[in-house]
GUSE-104328 format. One record per residue (C-alpha): x, z, y; residue in one letter; chain. Coordinates in steps of 0.2 Angstrom, whole numbers, plus 5000, padded with zeros to 4 digits. Each point is the difference from the previous one (the first is absolute). Example, Ala and Ser with C-alpha at 12.3 -4.5 7.8 and 13.67 -1.06 7.14 Angstrom:
# residues 2
X = 5062	Z = 5039	Y = 4978	res = A	chain = A
X = 5006	Z = 4997	Y = 5017	res = S	chain = A
# end
This chain:
# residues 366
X = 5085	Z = 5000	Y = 5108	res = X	chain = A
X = 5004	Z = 4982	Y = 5003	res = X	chain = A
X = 5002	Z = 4993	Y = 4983	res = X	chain = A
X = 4984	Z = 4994	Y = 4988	res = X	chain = A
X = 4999	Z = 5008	Y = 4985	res = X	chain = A
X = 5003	Z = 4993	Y = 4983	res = X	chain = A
X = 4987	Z = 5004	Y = 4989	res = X	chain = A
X = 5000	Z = 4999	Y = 4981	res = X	chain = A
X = 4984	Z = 5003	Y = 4989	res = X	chain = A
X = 4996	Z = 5001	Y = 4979	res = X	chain = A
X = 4983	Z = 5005	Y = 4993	res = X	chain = A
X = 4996	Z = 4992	Y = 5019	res = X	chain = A
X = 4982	Z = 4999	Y = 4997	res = X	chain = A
X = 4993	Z = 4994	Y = 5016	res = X	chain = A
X = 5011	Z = 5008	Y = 5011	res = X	chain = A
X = 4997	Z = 5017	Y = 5005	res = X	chain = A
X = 5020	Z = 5002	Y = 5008	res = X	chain = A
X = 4997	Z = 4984	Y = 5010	res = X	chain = A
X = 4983	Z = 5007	Y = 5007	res = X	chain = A
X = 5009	Z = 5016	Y = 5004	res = X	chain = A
X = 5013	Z = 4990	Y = 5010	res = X	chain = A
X = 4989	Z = 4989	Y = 5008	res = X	chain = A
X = 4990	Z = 5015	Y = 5006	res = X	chain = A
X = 5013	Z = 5009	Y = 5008	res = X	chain = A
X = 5006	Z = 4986	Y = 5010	res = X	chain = A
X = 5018	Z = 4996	Y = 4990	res = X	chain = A
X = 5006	Z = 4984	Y = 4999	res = X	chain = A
X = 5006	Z = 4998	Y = 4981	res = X	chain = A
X = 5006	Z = 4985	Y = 4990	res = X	chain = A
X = 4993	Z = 4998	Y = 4980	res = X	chain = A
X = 5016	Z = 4998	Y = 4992	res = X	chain = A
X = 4987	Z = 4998	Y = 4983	res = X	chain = A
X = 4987	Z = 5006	Y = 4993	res = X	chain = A
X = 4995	Z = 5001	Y = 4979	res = X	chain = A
X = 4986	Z = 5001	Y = 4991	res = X	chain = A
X = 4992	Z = 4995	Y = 4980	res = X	chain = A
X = 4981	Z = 4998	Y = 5007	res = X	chain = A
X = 4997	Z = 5013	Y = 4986	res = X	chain = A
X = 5005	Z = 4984	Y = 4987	res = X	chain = A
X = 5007	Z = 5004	Y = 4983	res = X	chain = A
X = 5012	Z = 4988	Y = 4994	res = X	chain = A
X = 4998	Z = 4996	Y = 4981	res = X	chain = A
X = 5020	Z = 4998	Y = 5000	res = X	chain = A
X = 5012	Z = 5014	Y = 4998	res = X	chain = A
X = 5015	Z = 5002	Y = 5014	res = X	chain = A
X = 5013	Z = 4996	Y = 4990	res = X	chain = A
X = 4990	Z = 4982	Y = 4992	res = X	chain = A
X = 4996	Z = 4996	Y = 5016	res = X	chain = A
X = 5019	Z = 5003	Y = 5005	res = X	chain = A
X = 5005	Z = 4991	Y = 4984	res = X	chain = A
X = 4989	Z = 4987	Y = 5004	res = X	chain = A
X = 5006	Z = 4997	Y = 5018	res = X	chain = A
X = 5018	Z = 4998	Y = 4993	res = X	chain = A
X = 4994	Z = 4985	Y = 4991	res = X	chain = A
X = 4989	Z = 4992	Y = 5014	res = X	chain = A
X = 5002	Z = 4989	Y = 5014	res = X	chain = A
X = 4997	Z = 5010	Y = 5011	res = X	chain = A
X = 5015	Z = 5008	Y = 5013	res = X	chain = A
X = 4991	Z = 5013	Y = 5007	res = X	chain = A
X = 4994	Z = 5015	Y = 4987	res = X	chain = A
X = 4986	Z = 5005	Y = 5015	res = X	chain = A
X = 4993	Z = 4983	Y = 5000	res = X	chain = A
X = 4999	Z = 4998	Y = 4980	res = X	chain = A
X = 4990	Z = 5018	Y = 5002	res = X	chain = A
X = 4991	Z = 4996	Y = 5015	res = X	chain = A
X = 4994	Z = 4982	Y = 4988	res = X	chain = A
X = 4995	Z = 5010	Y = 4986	res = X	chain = A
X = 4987	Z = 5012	Y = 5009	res = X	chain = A
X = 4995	Z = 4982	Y = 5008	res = X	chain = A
X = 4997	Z = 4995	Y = 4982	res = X	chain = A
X = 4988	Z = 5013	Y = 4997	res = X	chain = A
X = 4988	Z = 4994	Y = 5010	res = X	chain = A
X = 4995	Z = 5016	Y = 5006	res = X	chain = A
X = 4995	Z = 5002	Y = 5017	res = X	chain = A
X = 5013	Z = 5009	Y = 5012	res = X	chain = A
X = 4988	Z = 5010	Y = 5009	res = X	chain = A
X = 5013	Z = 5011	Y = 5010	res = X	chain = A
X = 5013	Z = 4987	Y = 5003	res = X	chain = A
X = 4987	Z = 4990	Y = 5010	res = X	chain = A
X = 4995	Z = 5017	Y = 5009	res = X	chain = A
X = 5017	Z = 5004	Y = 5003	res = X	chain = A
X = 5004	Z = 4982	Y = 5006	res = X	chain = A
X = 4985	Z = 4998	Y = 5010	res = X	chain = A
X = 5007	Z = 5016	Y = 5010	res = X	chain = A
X = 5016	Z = 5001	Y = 5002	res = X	chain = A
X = 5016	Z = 4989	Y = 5006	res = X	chain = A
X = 5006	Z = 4995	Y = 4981	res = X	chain = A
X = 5006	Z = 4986	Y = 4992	res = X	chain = A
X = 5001	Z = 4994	Y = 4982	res = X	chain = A
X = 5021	Z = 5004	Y = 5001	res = X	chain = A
X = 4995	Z = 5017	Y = 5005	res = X	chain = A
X = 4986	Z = 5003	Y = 4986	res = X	chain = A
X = 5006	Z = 5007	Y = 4981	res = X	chain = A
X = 4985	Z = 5002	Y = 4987	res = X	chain = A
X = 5011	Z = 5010	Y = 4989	res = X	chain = A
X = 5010	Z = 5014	Y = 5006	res = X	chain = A
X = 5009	Z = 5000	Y = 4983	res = X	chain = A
X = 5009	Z = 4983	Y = 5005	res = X	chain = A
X = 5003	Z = 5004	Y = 5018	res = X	chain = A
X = 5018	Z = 5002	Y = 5004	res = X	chain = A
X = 5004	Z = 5013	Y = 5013	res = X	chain = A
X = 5018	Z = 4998	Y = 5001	res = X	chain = A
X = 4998	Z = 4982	Y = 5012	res = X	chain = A
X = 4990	Z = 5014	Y = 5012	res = X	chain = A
X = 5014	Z = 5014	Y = 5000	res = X	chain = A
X = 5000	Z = 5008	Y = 5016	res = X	chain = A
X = 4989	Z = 4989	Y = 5009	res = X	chain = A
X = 4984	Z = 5011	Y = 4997	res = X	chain = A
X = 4995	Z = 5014	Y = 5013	res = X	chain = A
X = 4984	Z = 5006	Y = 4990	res = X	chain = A
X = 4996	Z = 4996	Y = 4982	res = X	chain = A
X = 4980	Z = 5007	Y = 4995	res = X	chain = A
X = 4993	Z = 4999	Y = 4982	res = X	chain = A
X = 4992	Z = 5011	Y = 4988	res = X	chain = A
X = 5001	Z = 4994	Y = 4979	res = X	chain = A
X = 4987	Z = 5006	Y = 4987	res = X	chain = A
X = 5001	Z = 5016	Y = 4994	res = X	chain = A
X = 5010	Z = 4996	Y = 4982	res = X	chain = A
X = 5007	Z = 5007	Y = 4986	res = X	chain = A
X = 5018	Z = 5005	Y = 4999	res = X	chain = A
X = 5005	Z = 4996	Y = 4980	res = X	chain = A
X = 5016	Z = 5007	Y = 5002	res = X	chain = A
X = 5005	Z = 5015	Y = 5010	res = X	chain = A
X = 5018	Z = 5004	Y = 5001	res = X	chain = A
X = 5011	Z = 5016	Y = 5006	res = X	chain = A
X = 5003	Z = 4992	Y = 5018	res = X	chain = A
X = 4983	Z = 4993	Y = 5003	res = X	chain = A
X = 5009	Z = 4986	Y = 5007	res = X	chain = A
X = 4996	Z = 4981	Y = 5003	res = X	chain = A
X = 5003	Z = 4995	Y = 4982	res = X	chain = A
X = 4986	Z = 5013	Y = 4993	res = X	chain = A
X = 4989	Z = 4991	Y = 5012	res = X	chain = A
X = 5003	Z = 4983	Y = 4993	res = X	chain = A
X = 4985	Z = 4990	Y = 4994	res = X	chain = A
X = 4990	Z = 5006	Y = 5012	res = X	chain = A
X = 4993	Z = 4992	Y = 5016	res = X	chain = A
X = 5006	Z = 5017	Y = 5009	res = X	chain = A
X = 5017	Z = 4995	Y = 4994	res = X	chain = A
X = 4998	Z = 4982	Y = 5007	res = X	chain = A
X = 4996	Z = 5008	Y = 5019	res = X	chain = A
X = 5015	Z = 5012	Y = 4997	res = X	chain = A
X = 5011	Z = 4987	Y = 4997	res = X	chain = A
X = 4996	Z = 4989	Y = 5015	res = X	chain = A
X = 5004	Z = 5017	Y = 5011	res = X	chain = A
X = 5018	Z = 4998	Y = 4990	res = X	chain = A
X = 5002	Z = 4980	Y = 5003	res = X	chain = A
X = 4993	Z = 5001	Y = 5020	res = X	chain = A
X = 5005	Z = 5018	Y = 5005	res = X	chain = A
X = 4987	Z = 4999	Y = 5014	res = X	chain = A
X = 5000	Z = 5014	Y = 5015	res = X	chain = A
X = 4984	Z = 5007	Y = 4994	res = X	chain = A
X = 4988	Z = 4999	Y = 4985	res = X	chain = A
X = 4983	Z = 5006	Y = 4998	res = X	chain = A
X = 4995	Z = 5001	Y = 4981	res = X	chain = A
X = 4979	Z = 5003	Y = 4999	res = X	chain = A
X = 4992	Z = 5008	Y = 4983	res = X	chain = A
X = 4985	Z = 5009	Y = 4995	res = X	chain = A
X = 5002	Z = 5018	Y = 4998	res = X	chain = A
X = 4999	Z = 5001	Y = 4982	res = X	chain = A
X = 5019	Z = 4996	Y = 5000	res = X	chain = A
X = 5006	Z = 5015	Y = 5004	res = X	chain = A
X = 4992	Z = 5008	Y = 4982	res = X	chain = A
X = 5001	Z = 4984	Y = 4992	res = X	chain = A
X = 5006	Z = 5001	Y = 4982	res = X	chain = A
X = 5004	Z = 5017	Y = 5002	res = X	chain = A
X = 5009	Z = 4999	Y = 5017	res = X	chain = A
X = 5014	Z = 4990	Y = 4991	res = X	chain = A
X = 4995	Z = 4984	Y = 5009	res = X	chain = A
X = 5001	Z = 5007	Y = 5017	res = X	chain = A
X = 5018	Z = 5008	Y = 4995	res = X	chain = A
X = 5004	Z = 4982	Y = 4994	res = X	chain = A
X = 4995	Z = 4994	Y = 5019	res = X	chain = A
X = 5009	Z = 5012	Y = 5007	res = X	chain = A
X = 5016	Z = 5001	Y = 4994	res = X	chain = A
X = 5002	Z = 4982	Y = 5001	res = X	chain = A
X = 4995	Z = 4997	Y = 5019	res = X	chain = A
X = 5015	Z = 5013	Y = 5002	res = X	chain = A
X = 5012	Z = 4993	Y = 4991	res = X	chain = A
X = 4996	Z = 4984	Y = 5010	res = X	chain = A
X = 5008	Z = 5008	Y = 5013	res = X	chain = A
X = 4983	Z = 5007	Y = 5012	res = X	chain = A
X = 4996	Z = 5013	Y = 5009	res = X	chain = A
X = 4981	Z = 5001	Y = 4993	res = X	chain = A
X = 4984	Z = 5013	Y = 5004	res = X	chain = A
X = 4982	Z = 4998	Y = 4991	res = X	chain = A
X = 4986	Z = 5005	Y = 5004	res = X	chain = A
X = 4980	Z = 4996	Y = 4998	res = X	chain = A
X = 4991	Z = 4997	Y = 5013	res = X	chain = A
X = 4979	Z = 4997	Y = 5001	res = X	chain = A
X = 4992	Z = 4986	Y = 5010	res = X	chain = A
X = 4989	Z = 5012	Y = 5012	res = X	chain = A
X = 5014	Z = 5008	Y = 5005	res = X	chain = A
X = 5005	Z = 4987	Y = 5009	res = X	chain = A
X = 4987	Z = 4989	Y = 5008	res = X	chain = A
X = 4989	Z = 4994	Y = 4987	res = X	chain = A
X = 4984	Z = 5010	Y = 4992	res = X	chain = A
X = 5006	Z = 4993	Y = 4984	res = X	chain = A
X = 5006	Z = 5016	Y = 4985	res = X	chain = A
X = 5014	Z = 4991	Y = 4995	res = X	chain = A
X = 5014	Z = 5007	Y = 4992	res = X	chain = A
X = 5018	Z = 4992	Y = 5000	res = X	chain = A
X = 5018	Z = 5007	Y = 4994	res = X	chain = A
X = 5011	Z = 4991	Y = 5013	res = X	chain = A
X = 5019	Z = 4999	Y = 4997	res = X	chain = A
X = 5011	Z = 4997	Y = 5017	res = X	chain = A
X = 5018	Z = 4996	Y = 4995	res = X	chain = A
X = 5012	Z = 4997	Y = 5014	res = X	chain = A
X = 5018	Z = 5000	Y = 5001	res = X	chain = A
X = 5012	Z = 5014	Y = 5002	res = X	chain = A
X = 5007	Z = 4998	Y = 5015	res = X	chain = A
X = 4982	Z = 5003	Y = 5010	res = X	chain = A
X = 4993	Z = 5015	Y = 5003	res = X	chain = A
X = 4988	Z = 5010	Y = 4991	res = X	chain = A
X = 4984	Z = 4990	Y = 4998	res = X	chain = A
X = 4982	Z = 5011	Y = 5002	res = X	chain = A
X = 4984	Z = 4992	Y = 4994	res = X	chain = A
X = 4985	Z = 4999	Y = 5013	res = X	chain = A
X = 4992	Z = 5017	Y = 5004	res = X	chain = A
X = 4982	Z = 4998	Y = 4997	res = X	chain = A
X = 4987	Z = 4998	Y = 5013	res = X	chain = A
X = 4979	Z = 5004	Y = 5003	res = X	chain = A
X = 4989	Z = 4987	Y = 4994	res = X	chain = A
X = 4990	Z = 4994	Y = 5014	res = X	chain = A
X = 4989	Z = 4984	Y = 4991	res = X	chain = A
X = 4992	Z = 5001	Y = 4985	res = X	chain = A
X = 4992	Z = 4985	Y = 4990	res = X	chain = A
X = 4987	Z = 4994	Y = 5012	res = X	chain = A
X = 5014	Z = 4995	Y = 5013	res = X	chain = A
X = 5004	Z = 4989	Y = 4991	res = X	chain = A
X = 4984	Z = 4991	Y = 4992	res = X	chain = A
X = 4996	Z = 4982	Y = 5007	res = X	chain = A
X = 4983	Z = 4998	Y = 5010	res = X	chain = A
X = 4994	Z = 4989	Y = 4986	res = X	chain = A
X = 5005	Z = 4994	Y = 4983	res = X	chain = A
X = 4993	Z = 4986	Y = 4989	res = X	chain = A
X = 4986	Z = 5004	Y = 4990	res = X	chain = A
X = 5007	Z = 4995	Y = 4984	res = X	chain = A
X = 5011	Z = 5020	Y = 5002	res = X	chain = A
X = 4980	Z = 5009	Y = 4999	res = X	chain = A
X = 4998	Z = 5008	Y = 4982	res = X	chain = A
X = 4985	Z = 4996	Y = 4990	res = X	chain = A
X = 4988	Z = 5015	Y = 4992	res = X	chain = A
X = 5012	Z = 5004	Y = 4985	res = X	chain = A
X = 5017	Z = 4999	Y = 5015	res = X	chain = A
X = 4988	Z = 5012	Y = 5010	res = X	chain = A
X = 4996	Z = 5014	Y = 4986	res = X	chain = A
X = 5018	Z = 4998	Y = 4992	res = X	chain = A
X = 5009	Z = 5007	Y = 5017	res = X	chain = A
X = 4987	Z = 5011	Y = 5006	res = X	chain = A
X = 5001	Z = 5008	Y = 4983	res = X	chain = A
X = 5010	Z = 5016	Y = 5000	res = X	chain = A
X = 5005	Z = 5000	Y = 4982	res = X	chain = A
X = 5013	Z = 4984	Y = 5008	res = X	chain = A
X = 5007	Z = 5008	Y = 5014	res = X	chain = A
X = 5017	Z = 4999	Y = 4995	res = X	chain = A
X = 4996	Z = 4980	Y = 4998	res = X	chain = A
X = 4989	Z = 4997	Y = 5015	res = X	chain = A
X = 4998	Z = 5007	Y = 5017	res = X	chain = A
X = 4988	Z = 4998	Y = 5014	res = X	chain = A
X = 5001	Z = 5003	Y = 5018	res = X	chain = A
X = 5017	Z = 5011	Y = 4998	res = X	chain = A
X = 5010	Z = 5003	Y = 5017	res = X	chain = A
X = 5015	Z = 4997	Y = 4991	res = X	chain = A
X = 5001	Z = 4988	Y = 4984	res = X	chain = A
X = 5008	Z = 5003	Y = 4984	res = X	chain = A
X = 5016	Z = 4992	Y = 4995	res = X	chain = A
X = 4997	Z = 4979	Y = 5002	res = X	chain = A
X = 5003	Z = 4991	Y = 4983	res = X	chain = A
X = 5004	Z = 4984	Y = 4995	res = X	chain = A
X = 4984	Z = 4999	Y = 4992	res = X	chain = A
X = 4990	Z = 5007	Y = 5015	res = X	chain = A
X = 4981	Z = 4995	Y = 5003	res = X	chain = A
X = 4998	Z = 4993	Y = 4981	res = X	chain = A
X = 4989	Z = 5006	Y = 4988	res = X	chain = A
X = 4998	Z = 5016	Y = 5014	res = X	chain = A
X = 5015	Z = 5006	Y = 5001	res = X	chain = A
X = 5006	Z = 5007	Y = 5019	res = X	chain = A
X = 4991	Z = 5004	Y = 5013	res = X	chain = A
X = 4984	Z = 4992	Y = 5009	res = X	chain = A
X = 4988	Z = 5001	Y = 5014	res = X	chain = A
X = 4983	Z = 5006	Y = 5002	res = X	chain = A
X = 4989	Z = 4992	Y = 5015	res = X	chain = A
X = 4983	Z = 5007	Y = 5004	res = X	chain = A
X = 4985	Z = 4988	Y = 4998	res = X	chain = A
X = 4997	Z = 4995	Y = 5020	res = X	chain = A
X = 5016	Z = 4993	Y = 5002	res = X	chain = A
X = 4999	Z = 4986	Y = 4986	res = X	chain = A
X = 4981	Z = 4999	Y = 4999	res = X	chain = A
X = 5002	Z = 4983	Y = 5010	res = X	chain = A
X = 5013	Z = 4991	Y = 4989	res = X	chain = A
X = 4991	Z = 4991	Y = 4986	res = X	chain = A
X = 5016	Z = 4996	Y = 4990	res = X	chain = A
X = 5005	Z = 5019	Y = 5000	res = X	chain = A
X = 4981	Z = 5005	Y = 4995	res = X	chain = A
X = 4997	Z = 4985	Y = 4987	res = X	chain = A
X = 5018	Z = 5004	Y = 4990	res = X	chain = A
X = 5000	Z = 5021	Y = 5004	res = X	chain = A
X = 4992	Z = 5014	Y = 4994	res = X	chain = A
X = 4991	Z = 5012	Y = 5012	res = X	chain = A
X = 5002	Z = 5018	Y = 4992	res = X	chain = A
X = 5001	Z = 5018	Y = 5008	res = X	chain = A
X = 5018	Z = 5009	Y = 5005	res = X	chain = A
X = 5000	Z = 5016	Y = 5005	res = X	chain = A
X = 4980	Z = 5001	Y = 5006	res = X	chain = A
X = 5005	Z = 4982	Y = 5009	res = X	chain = A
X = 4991	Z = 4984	Y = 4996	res = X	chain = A
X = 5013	Z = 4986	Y = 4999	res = X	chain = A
X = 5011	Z = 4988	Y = 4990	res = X	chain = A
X = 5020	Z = 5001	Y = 4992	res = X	chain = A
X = 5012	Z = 4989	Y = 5002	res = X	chain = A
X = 5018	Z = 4998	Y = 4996	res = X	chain = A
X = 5016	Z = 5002	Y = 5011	res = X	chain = A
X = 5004	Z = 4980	Y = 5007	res = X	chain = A
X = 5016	Z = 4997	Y = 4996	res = X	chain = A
X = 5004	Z = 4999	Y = 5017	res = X	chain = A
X = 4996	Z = 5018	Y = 5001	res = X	chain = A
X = 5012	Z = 5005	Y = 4987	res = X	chain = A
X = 5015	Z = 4987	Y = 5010	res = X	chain = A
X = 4995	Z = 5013	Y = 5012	res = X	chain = A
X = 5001	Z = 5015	Y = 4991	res = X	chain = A
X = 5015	Z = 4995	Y = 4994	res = X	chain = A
X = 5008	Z = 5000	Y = 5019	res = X	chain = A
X = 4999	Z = 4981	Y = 5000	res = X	chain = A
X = 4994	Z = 4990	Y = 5018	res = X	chain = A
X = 4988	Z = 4991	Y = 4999	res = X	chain = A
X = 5012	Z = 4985	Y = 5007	res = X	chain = A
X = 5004	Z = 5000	Y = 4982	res = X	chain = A
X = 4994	Z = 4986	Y = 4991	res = X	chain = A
X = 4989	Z = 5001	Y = 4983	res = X	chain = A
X = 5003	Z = 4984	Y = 4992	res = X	chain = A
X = 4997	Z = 5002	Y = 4981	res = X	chain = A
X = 4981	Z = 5003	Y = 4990	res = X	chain = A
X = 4990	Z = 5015	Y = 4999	res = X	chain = A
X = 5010	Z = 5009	Y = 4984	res = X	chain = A
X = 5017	Z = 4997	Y = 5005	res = X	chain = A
X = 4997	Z = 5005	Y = 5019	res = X	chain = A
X = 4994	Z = 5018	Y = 4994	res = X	chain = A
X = 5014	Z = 4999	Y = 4990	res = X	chain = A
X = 5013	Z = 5001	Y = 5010	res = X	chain = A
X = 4993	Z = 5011	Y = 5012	res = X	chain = A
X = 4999	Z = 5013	Y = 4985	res = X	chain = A
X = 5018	Z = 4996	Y = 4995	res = X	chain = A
X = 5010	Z = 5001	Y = 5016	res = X	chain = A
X = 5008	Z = 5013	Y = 5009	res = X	chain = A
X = 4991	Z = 5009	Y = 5016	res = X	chain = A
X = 5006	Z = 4992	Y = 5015	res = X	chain = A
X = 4999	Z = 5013	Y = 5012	res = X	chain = A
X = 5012	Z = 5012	Y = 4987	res = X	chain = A
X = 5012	Z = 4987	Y = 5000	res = X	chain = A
X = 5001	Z = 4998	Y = 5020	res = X	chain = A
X = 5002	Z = 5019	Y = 4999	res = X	chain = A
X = 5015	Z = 5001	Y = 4989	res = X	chain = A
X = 5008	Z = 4986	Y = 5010	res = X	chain = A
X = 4999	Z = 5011	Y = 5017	res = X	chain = A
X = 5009	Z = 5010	Y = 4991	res = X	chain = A
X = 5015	Z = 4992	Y = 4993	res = X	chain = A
X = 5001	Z = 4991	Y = 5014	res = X	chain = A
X = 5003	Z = 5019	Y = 5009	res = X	chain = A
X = 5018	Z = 4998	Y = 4989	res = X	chain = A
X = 5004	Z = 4985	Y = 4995	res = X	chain = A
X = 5010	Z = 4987	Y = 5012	res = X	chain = A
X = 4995	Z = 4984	Y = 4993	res = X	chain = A
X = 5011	Z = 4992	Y = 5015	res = X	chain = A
X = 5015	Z = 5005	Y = 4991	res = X	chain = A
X = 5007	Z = 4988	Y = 4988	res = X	chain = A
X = 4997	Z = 5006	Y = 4981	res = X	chain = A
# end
């Protein structure tokens, strides 16, 4: 392959795809990237499209982009994702529902995003992109029309498949067809692939008809679990108190809170607060010598073990979300653990990409 390849994400979180790339050693170019930073806007789509026609402004992108500005709230994954990756303003949209795919048709090799699980309000006979209308699945839909990219890889949790009844993922599917792609689905867990992490994901290839048959990644033996990938030290501020201690350790929470598991539960976006996730018991001798660890944690019994508790860093959960650690982490505390819990695995990602590369020549023009 001689060509970069043109990369377009939504829902882009803090780049999973681009990691993916970057790992496998394939030169891509971002041809943009969207996301909201999780900011509700208090104006409807059609006021603010009413508004925009009686503005000053040329460019309906940059009237959007001003009014998340006016918000004041902070862009968390917007200055991860810039802080990481080879992007511009241009190239950035923080509201896919403004974002016009047809200035992109046929200049996209792989388009990667994955909407909220939503409500369809309407459900018609065809199931087709009408009934998805309203929607922010109807929004990614439409961009695959407008940019008719060679491939596209459409994440979800599994729940979609039953959601509402199962009338939600007929919706789906019957509308990726009709836009005129070959599709397979399937879901795919984390430790399957790499990373000791029970994660569960419904991943949706679409590619276009004239390739052959796409396979998803056959899974392989897990050879690492969690201590692989836990940092020699973290700050003392991760040790938990005697409440933290007795609250993880406690059996009646176990779906809550684990400790010392080879392979995690399922990261979320509110991982490591209020002990939520998974965390680490060290025995006594190893920490005795640290007197900010012994002055802030408390020294309990684990499994006939003396020690203390502490919480995953959230470089550990970059890690056990198949990130490098070349990967900067340039926003607080919250938002950091955050966006780990939120993004897709990078090392599933890399997999699926082996694999359409197998049949898809993204040398040929589109």
């Amino acid at each position: 392959m001689s060509k970069k390849i043109k990369v377009a994400t939504v829902f882009s979180g803090i780049g999973a795809p681009e990691q993916a790339l970057k790992k496998l050693n394939i030169d891509y170019d971002i041809v943009f990237a969207c996301d909201n930073d999780e900011i509700e806007l208090k104006e409807s789509f059609e006021d603010i499209k009413r508004n925009f026609k009686k503005s000053q402004y040329s460019d309906i992108n940059k009237y959007v982009s001003d009014i998340y500005s006016n918000t004041k709230k902070p862009k968390y994954v917007k200055q991860s994702y810039f802080a990481n990756y080879d992007i511009d303003e241009e190239r950035w949209y923080p509201d896919i529902r403004f974002l016009d795919g047809k200035k992109y048709k046929n200049n996209i090799d792989i388009f990667i995003g994955g909407s909220p699980c939503q409500s369809f309000s309407i459900i018609g006979k065809r199931g087709g992109l009408e009934d998805a209308r309203g929607t922010l699945f109807y929004e990614y839909a439409r961009l695959v029309k407008e940019m008719q990219p060679k491939v596209f890889v459409y994440e979800n949790v599994p729940g979609m498949l039953v959601h509402d009844g199962g009338n939600t993922w007929k919706v789906i599917q019957n509308v990726f067809k009709s836009l005129g792609y070959k599709i397979k689905y399937q879901v795919l867990n984390s430790k399957d692939y790499g990373i000791p992490q029970n994660r569960k994901r419904l991943f949706v290839v679409g590619i276009k008809k004239q390739y052959p048959d796409f396979s998803f990644p056959e899974p392989f033996e897990l050879q690492k679990t969690m201590f692989d990938f836990l940092e020699e030290e973290v700050n003392f501020r991760h040790y938990l108190g005697k409440k933290g201690f007795e609250f993880v350790t406690n059996p009646n929470y176990k779906n809550r809170a684990r400790v010392n598991k080879e392979i995690i539960q399922t990261e979320k976006a509110n991982q490591q607060f209020n002990w939520n996730g998974d965390f680490v018991f060290e025995e006594l001798e190893k920490v005795k010598d640290n007197p900010k660890i012994m002055t802030r944690a408390y020294v309990g019994d684990f499994e006939g073990k003396k020690g203390v508790i502490r919480q995953l860093s959230y470089r550990e959960c970059m890690r056990l979300m198949g990130f490098s650690d070349d990967y900067k982490i340039v926003v607080p505390n919250v938002p950091a653990y955050r966006q780990a819990g939120n993004s897709i695995v990078v090392n599933v990602i890399e997999e699926i990409i082996k694999e359409i590369f197998k049949v898809v020549d993204f040398d040929e023009e589109n």
